[in-house]
C-alpha positions in Angstrom: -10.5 -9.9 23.9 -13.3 -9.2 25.7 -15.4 -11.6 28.2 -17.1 -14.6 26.0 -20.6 -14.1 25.8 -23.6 -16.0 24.6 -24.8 -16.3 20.5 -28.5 -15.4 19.9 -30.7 -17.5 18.1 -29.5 -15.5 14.9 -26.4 -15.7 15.5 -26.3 -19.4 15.7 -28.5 -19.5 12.4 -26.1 -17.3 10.4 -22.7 -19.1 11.9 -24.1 -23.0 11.8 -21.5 -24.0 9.1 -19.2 -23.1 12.0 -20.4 -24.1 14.6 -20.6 -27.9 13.7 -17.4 -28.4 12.4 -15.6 -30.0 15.6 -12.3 -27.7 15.6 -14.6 -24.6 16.1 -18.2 -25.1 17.7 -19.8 -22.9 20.0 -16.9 -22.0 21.6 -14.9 -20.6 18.5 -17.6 -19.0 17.6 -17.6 -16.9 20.9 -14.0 -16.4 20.9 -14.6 -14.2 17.2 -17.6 -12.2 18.5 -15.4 -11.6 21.3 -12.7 -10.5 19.5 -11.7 -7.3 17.5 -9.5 -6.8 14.6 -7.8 -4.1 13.1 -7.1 -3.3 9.3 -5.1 -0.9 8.1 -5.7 -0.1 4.3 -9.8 -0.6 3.1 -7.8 -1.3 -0.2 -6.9 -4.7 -2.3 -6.2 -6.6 0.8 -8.0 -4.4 3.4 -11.5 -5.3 1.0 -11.4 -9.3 1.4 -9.9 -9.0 4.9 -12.9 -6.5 5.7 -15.3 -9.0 3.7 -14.3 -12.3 5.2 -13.6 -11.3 8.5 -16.7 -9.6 9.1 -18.8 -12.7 7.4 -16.9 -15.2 9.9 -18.4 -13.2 12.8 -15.7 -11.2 14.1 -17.1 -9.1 16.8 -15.5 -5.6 16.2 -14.1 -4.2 13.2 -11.7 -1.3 12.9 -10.9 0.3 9.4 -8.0 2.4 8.8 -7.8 4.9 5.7 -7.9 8.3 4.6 -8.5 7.6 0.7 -11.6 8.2 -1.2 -12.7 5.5 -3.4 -11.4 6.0 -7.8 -12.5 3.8 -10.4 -9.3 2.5 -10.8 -9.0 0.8 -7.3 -12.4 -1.2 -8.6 -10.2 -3.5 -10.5 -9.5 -5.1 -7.2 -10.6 -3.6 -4.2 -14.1 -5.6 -3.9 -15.4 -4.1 -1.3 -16.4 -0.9 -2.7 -18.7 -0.5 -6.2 -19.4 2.2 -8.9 -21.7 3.4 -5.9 -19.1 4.7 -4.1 -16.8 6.5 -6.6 -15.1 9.7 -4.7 -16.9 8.6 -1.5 -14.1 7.9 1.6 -13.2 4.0 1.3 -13.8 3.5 5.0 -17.7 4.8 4.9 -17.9 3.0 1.8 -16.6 -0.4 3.1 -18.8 0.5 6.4 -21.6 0.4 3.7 -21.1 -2.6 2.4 -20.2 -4.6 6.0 -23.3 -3.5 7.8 -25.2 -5.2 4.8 -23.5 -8.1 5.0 -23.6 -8.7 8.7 -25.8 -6.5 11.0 -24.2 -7.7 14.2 -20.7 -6.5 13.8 -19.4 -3.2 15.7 -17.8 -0.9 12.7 -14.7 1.8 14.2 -13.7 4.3 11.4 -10.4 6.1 11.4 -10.6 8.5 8.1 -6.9 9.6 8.7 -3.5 8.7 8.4 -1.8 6.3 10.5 1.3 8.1 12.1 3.6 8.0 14.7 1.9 10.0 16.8 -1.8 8.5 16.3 -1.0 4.7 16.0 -0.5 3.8 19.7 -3.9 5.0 20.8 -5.9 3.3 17.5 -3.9 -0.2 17.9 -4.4 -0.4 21.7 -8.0 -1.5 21.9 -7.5 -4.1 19.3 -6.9 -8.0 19.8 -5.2 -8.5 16.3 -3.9 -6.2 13.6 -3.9 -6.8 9.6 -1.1 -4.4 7.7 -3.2 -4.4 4.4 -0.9 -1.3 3.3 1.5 -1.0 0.7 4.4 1.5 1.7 7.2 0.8 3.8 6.6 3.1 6.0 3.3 2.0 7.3 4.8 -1.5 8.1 7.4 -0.4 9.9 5.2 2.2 11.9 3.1 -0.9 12.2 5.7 -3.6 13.1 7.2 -1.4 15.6 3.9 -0.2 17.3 2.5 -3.8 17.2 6.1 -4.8 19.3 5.4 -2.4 21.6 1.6 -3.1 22.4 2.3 -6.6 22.3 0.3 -7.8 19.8 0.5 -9.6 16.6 0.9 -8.6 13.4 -0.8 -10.4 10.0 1.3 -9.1 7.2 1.0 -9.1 3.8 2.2 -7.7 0.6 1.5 -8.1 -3.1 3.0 -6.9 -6.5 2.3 -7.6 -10.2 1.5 -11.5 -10.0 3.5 -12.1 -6.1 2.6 -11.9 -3.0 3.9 -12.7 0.6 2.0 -13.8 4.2 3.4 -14.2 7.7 2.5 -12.8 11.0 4.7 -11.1 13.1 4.2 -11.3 16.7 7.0 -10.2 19.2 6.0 -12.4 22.2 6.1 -15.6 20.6 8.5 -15.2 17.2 10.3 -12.6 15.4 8.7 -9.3 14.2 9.1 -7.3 10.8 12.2 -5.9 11.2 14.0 -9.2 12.2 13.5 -10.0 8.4 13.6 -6.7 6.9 15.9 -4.4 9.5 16.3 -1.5 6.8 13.9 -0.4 4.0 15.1 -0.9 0.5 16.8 2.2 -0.8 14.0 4.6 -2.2 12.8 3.8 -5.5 13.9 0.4 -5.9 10.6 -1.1 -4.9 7.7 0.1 -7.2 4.2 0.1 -5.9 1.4 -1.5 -6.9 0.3 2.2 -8.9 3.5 2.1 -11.1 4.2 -1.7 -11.3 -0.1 -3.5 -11.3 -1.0 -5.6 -9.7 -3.2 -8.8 -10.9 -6.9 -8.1 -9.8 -7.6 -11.5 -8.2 -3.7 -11.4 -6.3 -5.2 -9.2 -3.0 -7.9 -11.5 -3.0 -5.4 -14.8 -2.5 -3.4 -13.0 -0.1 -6.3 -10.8 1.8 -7.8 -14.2 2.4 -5.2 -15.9 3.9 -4.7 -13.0 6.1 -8.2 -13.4 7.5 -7.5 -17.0 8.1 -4.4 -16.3 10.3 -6.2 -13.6 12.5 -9.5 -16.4 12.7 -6.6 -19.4 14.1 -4.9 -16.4 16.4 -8.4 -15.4 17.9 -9.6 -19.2 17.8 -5.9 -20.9 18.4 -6.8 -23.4 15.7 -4.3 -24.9 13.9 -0.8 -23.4 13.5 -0.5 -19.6 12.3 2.6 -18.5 10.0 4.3 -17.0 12.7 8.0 -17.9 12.4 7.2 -18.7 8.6 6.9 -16.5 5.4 4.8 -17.4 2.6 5.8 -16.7 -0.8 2.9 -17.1 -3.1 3.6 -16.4 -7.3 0.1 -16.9 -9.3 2.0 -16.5 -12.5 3.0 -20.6 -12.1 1.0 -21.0 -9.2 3.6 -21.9 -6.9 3.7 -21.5 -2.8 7.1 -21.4 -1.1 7.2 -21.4 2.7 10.7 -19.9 4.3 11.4 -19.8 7.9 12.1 -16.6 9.3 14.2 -16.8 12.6 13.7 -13.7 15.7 17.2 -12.0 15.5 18.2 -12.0 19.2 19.8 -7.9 18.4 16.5 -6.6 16.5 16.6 -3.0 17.1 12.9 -3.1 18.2 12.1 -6.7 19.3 15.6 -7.4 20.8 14.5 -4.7 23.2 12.2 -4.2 26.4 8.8 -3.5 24.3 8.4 -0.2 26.5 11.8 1.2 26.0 10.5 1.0 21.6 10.0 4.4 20.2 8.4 5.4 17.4 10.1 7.4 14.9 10.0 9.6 12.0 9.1 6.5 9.5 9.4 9.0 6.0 12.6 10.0 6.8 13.3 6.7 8.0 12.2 4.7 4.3 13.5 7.9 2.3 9.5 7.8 0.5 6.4 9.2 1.9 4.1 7.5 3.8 0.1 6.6 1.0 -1.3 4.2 -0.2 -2.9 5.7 -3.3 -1.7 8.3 -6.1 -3.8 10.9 -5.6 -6.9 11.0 -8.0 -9.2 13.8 -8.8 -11.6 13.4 -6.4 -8.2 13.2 -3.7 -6.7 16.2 -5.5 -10.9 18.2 -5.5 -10.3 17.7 -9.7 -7.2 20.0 -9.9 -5.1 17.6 -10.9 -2.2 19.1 -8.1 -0.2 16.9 -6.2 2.0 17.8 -3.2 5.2 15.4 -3.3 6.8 16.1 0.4 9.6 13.9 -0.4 10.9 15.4 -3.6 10.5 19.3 -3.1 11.6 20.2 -7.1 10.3 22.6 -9.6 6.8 21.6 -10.8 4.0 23.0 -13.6 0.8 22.0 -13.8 -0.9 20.6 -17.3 -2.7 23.8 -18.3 1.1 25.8 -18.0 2.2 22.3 -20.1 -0.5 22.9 -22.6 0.7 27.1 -23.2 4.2 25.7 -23.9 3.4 23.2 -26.1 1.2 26.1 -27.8 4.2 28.8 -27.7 7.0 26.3 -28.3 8.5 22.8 -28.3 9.3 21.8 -25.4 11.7 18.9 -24.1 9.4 16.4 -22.3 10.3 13.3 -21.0 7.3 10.3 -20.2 9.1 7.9 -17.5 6.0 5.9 -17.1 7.0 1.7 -17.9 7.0 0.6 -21.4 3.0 -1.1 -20.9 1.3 2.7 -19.6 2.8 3.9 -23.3 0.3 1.9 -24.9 -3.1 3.3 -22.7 -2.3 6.7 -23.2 0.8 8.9 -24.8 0.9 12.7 -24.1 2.2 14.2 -27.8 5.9 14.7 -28.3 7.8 13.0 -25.5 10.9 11.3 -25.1 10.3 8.3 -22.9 12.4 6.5 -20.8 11.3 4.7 -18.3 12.2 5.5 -14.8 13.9 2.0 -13.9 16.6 2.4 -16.8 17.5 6.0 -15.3 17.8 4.5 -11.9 20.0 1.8 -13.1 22.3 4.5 -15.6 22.3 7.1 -12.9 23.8 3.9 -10.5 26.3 2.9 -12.8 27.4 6.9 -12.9 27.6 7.4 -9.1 29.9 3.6 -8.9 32.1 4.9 -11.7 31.0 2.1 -14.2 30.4 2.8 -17.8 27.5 0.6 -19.2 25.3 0.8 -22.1 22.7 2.0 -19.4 24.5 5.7 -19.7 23.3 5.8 -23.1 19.7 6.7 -21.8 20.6 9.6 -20.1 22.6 11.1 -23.2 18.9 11.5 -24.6 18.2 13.5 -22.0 19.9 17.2 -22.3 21.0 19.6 -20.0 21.2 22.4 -21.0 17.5 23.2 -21.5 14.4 22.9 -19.8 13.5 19.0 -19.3 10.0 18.8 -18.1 9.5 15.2 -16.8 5.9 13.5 -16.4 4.7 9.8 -15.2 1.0 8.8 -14.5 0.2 11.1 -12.0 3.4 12.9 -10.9 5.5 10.6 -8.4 7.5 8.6 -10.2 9.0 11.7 -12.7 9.4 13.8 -9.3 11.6 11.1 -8.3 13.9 10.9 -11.8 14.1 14.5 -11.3 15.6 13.5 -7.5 17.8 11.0 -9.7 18.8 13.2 -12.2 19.9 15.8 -9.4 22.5 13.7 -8.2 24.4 13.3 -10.7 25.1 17.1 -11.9 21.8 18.1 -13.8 20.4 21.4 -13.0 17.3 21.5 -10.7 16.0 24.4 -12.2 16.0 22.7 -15.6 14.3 20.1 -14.4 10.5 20.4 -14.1 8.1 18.1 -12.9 4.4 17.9 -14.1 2.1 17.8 -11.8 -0.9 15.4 -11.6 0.8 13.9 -14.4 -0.8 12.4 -17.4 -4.0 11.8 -15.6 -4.5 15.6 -15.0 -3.2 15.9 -18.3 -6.3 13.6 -19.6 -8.8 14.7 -17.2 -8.1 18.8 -18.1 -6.4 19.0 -21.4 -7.5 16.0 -23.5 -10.5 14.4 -22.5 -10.5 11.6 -25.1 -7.8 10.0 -23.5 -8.1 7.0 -21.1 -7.5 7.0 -17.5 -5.9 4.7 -15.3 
């Protein structure tokens, strides 16, 4: 934090509701000019973070993401408008936080956060906000915030739940004492394949502002040591304790000796926080799945097969995307009744499950599609493992939204 300094006349004008309420006053108010914050993800909970934080008075602002902004993230993601459709989310929330408060200091990082970069953006901040929603950003992000010493507001949200805590090595546990290993790869959908309710970010995203505002002030008590489970669908707040495990792999160590590691490989899933859209994919419709090298076509190669033939295509997407927009012909399955047939296969168990995958044939092409390409590239993954061939197995690229914005226009996007 940097040295305290004085408020101008303005200042004091703009921050009065502040300043008179007897926990804060002048002096919290320097504390958050002083301060600077990092957030990385300008998405559902990076826009209210970025909002409220920058509104409070926070001094300096840093904004972490290398995604351009799609109509679909409008649904939730606040900080950005129609305005700013295909323009990068961090020049668009820059846009929007100068307006609303012309005192604050705006850092952009349009890039990745990696292994190799996260050290030298992190270090010059006081607090930083995981508003991502992959595992292997917050474990990048737990483990670099151990070794700088600094803490960690955390959240995470999914259909109608959501969850808050800080993690902050020097004075409680940190990420992994909770979560020591990532979930096996595909078990936890994001917020693209599973929704999200619109107004869930903005419950959590707020409450991650107000725990970086009580760690920069040192009002009140922060949820470190505690986890907040939040579910809107009954409205309901649980609060858990979560205890520092004395033989965490990254906390239970000198902070210096903590490296950071190959975080992909480490979660088994690739590292985004967005499916890519047109505007990410320059209106091809391509996408480049690192995780899941397997055979792949693109829609127009779809469309000349369904022209010359009939081909075998199966639509994993979840029961509810069936009803916004169906490619013709398909077989569909979704991709969380494969998972759980392909498990009872590999553990020897026979289950009604298995009768899904007797749909699905072997010994001809299967050409597998989801939304935009992910989710079927990781059936085809699935399917691998237990015997079917990988060159009968063909993922479509860009998925149904390439399919809609190239092939047939009247269809919906989402």
């Amino acid at each position: 934090m940097n040295e305290l300094g004085d408020l101008s006349n303005a200042e004091i004008n703009r921050y009065g509701r502040h300043l008179i309420m007897p926990e804060f006053g002048m002096d919290g108010q320097r504390r958050l000019k002083a301060s600077s914050v990092l957030i990385i993800g300008t998405g559902g909970l990076g826009s209210p973070l970025a909002l409220y934080l920058a509104a409070a008075g926070i001094g300096r602002i840093g904004l972490v993401d290398y995604d351009v902004v799609d109509e679909t993230n409008l649904q939730r993601q606040i900080v950005h408008g129609q305005s700013s459709i295909g323009v990068t989310k961090v020049d668009s929330a820059e846009r929007r936080l100068r307006d609303l408060n012309p005192f604050l200091q705006i850092d952009k990082y349009n890039v990745p956060l990696t292994s190799e970069n996260a050290l030298e953006i992190l270090a010059p901040y006081d607090v930083i906000i995981d508003g991502t929603d992959n595992f292997p950003t917050r474990y990048l992000t737990n483990d670099a915030c151990v070794k700088l010493g600094k803490p960690n507001v955390y959240g995470s949200i999914l259909r109608f739940e959501g969850q808050l805590s800080v993690f902050y090595a020097k004075e409680g546990p940190c990420y992994r004492c909770m979560f020591p290993e990532p979930p096996p790869p595909g078990l936890v959908p994001n917020c693209a394949e599973a929704g999200v309710l619109g107004v869930l970010p903005g419950v959590i995203g707020t409450m991650q502002a107000t725990e970086a505002i009580k760690l920069i002030t040192g009002i009140g008590q922060t949820m470190v040591g505690r986890m907040l489970l939040y579910d809107a669908s009954d409205m309901t707040f649980t609060t858990i304790k979560v205890r520092k495990n004395p033989n965490c792999p990254v906390c239970g160590i000198p902070h210096e000796q903590v490296q950071l590691i190959d975080y992909e490989q480490f979660c088994g899933v690739p590292a985004h926080d967005h499916v890519p859209s047109a505007a990410a994919t320059n209106g091809n419709g391509k996408v480049s799945d690192p995780n899941a090298p397997v055979k792949g076509i693109d829609v127009q190669q779809l469309k000349a097969l369904y022209d010359s033939s009939t081909p075998f295509v199966l639509d994993v997407r979840n029961p509810e995307e069936f009803e916004i927009a169906i490619m013709p012909d398909t077989v569909k399955i979704p991709k969380p009744q494969i998972q759980l047939a392909v498990e009872d296969v590999k553990a020897g168990r026979k289950t009604a499950d298995q009768t899904v995958l007797a749909q699905i044939p072997r010994d001809r092409e299967v050409i597998v599609h989801c939304r935009s390409g992910v989710r079927s590239a990781d059936v085809i993954k699935l399917l691998r493992q237990i015997g079917w061939d990988n060159d009968k197995l063909i993922n479509v690229e860009g998925g149904i939204l390439a399919w809609a914005r190239q092939i047939d226009t009247s269809l919906p996007t989402y």
